[in-house]
KOLVEXMI-704259 format. One record per residue (C-alpha): residue in three letters; residue number from 1; x, y, z. Coordinates in steps of 0.02 Angstrom, whole numbers. Example, Ala and Ser with C-alpha at 12.3 -4.5 7.8 and 13.67 -1.06 7.14 Angstrom:
<atoms>
<'ALA', 1, <615, -225, 390>>,
<'SER', 2, <684, -53, 357>>,
</atoms>
This chain:
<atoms>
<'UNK', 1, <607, 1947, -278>>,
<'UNK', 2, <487, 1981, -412>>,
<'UNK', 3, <634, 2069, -513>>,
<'UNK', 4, <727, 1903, -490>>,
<'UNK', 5, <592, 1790, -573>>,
<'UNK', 6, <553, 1907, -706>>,
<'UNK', 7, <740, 1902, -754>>,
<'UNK', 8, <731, 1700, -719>>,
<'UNK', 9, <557, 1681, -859>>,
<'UNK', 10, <658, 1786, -968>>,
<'UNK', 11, <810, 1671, -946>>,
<'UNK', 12, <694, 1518, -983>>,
<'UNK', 13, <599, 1589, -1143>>,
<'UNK', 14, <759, 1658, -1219>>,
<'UNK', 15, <834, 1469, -1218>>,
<'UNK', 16, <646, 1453, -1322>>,
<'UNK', 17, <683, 1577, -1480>>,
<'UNK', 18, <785, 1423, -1577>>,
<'UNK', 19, <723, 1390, -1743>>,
<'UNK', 20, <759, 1207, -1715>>,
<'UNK', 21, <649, 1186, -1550>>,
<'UNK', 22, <499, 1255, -1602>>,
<'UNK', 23, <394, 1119, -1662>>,
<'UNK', 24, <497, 970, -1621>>,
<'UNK', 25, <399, 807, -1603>>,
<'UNK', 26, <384, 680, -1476>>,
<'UNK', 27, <450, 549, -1563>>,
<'UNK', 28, <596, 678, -1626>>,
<'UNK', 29, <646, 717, -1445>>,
<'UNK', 30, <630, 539, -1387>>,
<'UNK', 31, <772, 478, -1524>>,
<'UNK', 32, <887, 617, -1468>>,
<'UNK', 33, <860, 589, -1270>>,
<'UNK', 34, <888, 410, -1292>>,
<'UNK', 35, <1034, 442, -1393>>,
<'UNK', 36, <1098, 562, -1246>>,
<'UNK', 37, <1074, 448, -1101>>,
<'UNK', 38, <1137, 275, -1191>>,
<'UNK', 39, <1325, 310, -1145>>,
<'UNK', 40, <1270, 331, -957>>,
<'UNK', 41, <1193, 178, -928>>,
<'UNK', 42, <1196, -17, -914>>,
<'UNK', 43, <1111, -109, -1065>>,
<'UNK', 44, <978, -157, -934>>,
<'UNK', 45, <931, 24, -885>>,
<'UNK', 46, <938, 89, -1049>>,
<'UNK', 47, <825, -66, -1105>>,
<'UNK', 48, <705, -5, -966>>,
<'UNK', 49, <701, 182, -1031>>,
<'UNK', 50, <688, 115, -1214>>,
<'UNK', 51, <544, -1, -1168>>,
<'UNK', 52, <459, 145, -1068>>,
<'UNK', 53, <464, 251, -1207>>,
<'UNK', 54, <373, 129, -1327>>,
<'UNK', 55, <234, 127, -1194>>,
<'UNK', 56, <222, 312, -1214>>,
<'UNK', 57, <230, 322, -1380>>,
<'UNK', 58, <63, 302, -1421>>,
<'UNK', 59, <-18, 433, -1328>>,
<'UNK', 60, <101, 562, -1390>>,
<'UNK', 61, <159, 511, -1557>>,
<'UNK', 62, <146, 668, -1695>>,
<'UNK', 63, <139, 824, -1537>>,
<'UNK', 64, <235, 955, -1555>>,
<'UNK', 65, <319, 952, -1368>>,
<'UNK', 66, <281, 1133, -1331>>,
<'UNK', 67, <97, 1059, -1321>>,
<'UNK', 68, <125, 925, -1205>>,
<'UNK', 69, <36, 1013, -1030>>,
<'UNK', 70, <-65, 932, -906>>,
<'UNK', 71, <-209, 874, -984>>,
<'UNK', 72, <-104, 771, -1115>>,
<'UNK', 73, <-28, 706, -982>>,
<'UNK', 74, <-181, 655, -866>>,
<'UNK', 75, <-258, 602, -1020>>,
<'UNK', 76, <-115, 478, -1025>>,
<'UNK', 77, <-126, 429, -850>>,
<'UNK', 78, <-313, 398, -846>>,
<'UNK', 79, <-311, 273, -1020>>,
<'UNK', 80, <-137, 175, -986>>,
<'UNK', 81, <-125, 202, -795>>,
<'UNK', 82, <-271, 90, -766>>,
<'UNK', 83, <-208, -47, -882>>,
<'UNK', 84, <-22, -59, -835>>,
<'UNK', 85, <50, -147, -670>>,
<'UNK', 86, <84, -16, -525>>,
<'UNK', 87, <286, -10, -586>>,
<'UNK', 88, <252, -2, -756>>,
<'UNK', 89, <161, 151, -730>>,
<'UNK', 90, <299, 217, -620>>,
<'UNK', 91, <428, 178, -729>>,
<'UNK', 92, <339, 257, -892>>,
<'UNK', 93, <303, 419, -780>>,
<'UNK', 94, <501, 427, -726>>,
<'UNK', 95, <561, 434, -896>>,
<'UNK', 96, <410, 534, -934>>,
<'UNK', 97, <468, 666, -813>>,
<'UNK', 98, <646, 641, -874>>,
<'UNK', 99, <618, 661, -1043>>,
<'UNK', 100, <534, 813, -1013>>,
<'UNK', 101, <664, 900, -898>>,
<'UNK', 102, <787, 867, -1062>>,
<'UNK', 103, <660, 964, -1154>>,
<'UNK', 104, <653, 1095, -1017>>,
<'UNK', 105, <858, 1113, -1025>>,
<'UNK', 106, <849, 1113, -1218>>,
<'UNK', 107, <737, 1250, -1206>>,
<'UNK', 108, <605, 1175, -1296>>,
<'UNK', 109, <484, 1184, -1141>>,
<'UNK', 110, <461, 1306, -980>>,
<'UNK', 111, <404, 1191, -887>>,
<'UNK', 112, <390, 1010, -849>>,
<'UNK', 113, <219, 961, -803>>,
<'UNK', 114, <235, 782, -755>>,
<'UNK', 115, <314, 833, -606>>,
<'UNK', 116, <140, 851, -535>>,
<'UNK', 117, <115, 687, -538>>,
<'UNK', 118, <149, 568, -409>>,
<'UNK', 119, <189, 380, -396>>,
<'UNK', 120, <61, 243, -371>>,
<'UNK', 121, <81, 159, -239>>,
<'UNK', 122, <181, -47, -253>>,
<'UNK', 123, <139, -175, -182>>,
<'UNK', 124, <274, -235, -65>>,
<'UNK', 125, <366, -383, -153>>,
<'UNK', 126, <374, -556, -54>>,
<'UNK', 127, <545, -614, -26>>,
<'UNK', 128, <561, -770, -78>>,
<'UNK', 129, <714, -878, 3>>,
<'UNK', 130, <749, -1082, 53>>,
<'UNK', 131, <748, -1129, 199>>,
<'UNK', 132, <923, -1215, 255>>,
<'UNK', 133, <829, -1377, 234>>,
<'UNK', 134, <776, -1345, 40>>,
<'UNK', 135, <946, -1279, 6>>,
<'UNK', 136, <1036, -1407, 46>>,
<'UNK', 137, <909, -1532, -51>>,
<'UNK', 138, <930, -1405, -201>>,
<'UNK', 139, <1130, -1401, -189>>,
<'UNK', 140, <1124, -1593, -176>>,
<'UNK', 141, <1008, -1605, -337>>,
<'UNK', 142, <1094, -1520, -442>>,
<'UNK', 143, <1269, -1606, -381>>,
<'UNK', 144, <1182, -1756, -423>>,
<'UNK', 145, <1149, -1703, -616>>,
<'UNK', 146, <1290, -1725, -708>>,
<'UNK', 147, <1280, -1581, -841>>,
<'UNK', 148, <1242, -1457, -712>>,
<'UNK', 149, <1403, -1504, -638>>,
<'UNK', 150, <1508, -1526, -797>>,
<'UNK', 151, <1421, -1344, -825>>,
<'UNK', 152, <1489, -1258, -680>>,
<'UNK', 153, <1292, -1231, -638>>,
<'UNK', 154, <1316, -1327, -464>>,
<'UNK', 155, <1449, -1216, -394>>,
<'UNK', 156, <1381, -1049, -449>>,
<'UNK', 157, <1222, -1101, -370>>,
<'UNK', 158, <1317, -1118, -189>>,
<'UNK', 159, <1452, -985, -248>>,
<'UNK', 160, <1303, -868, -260>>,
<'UNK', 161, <1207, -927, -103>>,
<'UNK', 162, <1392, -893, -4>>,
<'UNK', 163, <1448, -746, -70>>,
<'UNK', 164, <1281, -626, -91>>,
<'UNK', 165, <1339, -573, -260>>,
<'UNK', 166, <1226, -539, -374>>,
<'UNK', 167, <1238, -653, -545>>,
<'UNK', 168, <1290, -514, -666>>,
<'UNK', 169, <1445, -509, -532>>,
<'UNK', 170, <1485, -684, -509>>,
<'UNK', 171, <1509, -710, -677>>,
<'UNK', 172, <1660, -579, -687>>,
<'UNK', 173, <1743, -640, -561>>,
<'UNK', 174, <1910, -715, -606>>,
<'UNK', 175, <2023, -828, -508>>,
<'UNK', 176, <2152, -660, -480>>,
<'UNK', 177, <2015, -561, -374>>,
<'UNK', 178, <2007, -689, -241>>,
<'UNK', 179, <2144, -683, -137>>,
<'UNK', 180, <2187, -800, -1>>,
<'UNK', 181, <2298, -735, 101>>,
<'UNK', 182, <2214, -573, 156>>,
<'UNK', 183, <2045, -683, 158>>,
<'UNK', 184, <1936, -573, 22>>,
<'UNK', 185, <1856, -572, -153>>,
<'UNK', 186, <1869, -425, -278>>,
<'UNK', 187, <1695, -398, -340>>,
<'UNK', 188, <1716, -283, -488>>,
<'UNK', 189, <1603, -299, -608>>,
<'UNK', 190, <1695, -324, -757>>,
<'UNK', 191, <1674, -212, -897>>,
<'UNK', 192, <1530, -160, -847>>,
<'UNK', 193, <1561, -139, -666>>,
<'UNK', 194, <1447, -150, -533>>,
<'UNK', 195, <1245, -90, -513>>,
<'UNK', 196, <1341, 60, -411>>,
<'UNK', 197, <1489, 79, -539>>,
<'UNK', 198, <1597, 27, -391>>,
<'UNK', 199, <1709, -116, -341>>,
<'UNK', 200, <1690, -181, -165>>,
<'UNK', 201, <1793, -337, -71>>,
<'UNK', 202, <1700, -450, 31>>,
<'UNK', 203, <1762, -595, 162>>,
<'UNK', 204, <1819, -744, 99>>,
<'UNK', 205, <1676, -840, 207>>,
<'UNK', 206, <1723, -1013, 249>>,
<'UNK', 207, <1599, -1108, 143>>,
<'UNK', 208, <1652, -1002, -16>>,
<'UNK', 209, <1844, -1041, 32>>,
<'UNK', 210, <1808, -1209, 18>>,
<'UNK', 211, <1705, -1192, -135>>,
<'UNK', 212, <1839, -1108, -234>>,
<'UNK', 213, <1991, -1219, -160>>,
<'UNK', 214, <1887, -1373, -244>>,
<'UNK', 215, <1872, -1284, -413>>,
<'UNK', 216, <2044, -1210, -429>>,
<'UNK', 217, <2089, -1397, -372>>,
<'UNK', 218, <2003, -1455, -504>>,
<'UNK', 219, <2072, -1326, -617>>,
<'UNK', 220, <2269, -1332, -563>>,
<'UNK', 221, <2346, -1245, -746>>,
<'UNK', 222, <2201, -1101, -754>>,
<'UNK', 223, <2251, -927, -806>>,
<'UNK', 224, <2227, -817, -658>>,
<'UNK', 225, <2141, -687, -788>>,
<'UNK', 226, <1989, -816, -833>>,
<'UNK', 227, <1844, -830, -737>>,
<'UNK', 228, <1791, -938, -627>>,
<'UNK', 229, <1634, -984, -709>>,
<'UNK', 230, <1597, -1023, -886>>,
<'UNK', 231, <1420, -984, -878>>,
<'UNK', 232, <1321, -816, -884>>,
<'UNK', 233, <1177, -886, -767>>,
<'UNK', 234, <1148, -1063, -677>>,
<'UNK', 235, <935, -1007, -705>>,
<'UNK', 236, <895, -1166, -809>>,
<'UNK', 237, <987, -1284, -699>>,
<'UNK', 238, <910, -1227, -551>>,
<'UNK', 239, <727, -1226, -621>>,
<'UNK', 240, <747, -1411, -689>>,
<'UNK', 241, <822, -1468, -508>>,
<'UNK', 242, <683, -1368, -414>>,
<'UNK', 243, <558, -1466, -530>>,
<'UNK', 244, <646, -1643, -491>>,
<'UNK', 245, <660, -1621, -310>>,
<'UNK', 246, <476, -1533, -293>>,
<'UNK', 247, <537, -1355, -211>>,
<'UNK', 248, <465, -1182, -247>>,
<'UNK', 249, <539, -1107, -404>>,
<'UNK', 250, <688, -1000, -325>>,
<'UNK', 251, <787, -895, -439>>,
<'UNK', 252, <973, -850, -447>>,
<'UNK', 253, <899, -689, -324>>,
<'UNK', 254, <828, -810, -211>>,
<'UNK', 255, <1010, -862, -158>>,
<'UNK', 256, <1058, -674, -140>>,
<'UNK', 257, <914, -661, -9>>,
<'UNK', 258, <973, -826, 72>>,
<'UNK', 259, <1129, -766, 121>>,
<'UNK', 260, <1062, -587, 183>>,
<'UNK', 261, <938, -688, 307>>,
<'UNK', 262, <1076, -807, 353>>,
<'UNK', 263, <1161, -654, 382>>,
<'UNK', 264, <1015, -577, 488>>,
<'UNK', 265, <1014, -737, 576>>,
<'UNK', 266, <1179, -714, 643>>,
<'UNK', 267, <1178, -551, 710>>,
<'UNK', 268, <1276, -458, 572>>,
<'UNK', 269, <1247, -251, 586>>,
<'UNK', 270, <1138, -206, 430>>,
<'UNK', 271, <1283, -76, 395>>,
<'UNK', 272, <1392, -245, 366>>,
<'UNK', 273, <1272, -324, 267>>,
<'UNK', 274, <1228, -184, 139>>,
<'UNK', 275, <1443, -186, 124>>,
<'UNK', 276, <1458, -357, 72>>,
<'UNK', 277, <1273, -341, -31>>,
<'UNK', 278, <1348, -180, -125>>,
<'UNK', 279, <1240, -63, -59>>,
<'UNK', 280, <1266, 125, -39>>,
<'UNK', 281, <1117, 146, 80>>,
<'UNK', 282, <1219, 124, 235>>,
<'UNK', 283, <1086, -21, 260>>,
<'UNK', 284, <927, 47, 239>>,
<'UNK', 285, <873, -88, 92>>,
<'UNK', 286, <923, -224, 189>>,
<'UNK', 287, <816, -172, 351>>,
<'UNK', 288, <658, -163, 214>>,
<'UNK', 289, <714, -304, 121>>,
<'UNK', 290, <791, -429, 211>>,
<'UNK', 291, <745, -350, 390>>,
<'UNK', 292, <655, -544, 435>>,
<'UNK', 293, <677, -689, 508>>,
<'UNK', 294, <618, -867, 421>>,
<'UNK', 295, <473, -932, 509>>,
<'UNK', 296, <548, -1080, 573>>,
<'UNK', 297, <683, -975, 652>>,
<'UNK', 298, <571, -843, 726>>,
<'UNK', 299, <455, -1000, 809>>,
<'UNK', 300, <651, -1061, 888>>,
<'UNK', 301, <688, -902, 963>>,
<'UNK', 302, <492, -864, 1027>>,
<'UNK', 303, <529, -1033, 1128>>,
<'UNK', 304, <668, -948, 1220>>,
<'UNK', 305, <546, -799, 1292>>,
<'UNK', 306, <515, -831, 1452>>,
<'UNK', 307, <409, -694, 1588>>,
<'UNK', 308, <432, -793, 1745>>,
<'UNK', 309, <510, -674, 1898>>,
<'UNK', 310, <716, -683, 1876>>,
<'UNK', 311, <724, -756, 1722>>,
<'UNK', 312, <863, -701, 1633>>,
<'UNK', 313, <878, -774, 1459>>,
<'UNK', 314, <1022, -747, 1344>>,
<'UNK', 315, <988, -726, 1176>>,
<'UNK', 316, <1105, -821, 1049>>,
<'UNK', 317, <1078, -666, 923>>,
<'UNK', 318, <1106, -476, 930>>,
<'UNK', 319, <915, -390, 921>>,
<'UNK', 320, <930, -260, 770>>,
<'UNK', 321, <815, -119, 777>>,
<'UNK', 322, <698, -102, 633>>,
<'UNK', 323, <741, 32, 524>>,
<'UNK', 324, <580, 136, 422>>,
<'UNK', 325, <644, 255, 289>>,
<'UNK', 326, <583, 402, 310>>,
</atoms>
């Protein structure tokens, strides 16, 4: 065994004996990992790296990365840790780590000595979702304001709310990916496919049939290639409707997480749900996530529990266990 890690440190320091590695610079091997990583991921993750990096700059900007050890590294944690949100710091110590393990497999470092340190610990964030009530009032404000109609901002905001697709999706969808017959919509992605990098068909529910009947009604000589919607995000609408009919500010996400609870609310195996969601979890996420019930339903179904001898009520929904990931 010890002959197999002496042969392993030899492996490692040989990779070291480049000219060109020896007193690279942080900023130096920053440029170059970005550089390396851009063509595997979405403008939005690579913004998120990029953005990351600019944190770190600072506390490493003009070392030579050979020097970078564990006291550079809690000396970074200790100055921005405490002034940074809980994910910022967990997002800056990610592409810390990763940026490191590129320098590790250039040979420019033995080892990488952020993976010693952990995670903070997030807060959990609060789901926030309508009530049937205050979507209906915010589907009936916007229908009653003309340009988010002329838009197309009124039926992405229900398109959304019946489909579970996230925006980014809905947009890309053209009038060829929903298909009538066999009762399902092609979620692709477009160009830049999906979060996942894979396409998924969902149900053609019967609110979102009728949804899209109305607009290709209104849209009888449309190309089957263009999209359904014209707009990259119905976000403004929905903030000046929210404002008119005095709801909470709900987002475009909000709707995603209304039709996961109505979902829920139906008895619909998390395994289903995480399909139609485009999750790869098998439905993990969705039992953390969306694994509640809306108040006002919870207080409907508590009225139904009954402990009197031979009562034997039937529940109207299937119980789903509560799933913890390990």
């Amino acid at each position: 065994m010890a002959k197999r890690r002496l042969g392993e440190l030899r492996a490692k320091t040989e990779r070291m004996h480049g000219k060109g590695n020896r007193n690279i610079r942080f900023e130096e091997l920053t440029g170059s990992w970005l550089e390396s990583i851009k063509s595997d991921l979405k403008p939005k993750s690579y913004d998120r790296r990029r953005v990351a990096i600019v944190g770190l700059t600072p506390f490493f900007k003009g070392m030579p990365v050979k020097a970078i050890g564990f006291s550079e590294i809690d000396r970074w944690k200790q100055k921005r840790g405490a002034s940074i949100s809980a994910r910022s710091h967990n997002i800056e110590l990610e592409t810390l780590k990763n940026l490191l393990r590129y320098a590790c497999k250039r040979g420019i470092l033995l080892d990488n000595h952020a993976d010693g340190f952990k995670r903070r610990k997030q807060p959990k964030a609060v789901v926030d979702l309508p009530t049937h009530e205050q979507f209906r009032v915010l589907a009936r404000t916007l229908r009653e304001a003309p340009q988010a109609v002329a838009s197309g901002a009124a039926d992405m905001v229900e398109f959304l709310a019946y489909s579970g697709m996230r925006v980014g999706e809905a947009r890309e969808v053209c009038f060829r990916d929903v298909n009538f017959e066999l009762g399902t919509i092609l979620v692709t992605g477009g160009e830049l496919g999906n979060k996942n990098h894979e396409e998924r068909s969902i149900p053609l529910f019967p609110n979102l049939r009728k949804l899209i009947s109305g607009i290709q009604a209104a849209r009888p000589a449309c190309d089957p290639a263009s999209r359904i919607f014209g707009i990259l995000s119905p976000r403004s609408a929905m903030i000046l409707a929210c404002k008119r009919a005095g709801l909470p500010n709900f987002t475009v996400h909000s709707l995603r997480h209304f039709f996961a609870s109505n979902a829920i609310e139906n008895g619909i195996n998390f395994k289903v749900i995480s399909d139609w969601l485009g999750h790869s979890d098998g439905g993990i996420l969705v039992a953390k996530t969306y694994g509640h019930l809306r108040a006002e339903y919870s207080a409907t179904m508590a009225e139904r529990m009954s402990f009197e001898a031979g009562a034997t009520p039937q529940p109207s929904f299937s119980v789903v266990p509560k799933v913890v990931a390990a």
